[in-house]
N, C-alpha and C positions, 0 to 999 in steps of 0.2 A: 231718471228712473227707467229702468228695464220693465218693457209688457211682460204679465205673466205667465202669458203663451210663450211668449221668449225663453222666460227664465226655465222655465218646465222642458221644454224643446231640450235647452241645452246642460239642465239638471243643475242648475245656479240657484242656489237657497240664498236666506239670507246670511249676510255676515261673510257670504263667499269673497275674498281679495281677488279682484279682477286685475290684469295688467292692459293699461289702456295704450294704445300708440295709432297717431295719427301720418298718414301717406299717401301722399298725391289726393289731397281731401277727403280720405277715407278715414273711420273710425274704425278699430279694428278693436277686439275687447276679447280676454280670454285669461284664463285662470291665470295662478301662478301655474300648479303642475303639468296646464297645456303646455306654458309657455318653456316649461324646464324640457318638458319631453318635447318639444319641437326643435331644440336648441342642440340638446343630444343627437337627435337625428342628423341635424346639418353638421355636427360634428364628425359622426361617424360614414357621412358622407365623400365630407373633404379627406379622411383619414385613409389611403391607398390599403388594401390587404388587412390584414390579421395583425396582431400585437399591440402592443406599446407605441407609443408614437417617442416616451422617451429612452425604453429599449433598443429602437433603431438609430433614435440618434448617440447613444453609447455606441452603440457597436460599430457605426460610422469612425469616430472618432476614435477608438479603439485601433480600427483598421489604418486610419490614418496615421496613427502616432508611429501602429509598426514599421509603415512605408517610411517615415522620415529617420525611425532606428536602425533603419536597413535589414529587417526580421523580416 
């Protein structure tokens, strides 16, 4: 059971689906929609510049096919 000071602090009503995970003996505990928006972040992280990440690799592949067509 979550203190109520807790739940209030972090706006957790009831019936809220928490995603729980445990690391290096720590209890970590946070929505689903933290954990979605946390997830997108490290995404958009790893992700270099602007676009598509399957855009770029079209157009990678794209370029490669011409170099092997001799175009």
């Amino acid at each position: 059971m979550i203190p109520l000071q807790v739940r209030k602090e972090l706006g957790i009503e009831e019936g809220t689906e928490l995603v729980v995970a445990v690391s290096d003996g720590l209890i970590q505990m946070q929505t689903r929609e933290q954990a979605i928006a946390r997830a997108q972040e490290f995404c958009r992280r790893l992700k270099p510049g602007r676009g598509s990440v399957v855009e770029s690799f079209l157009k990678e592949r794209r370029r490669e096919a011409r170099k092997e067509l001799g175009s």
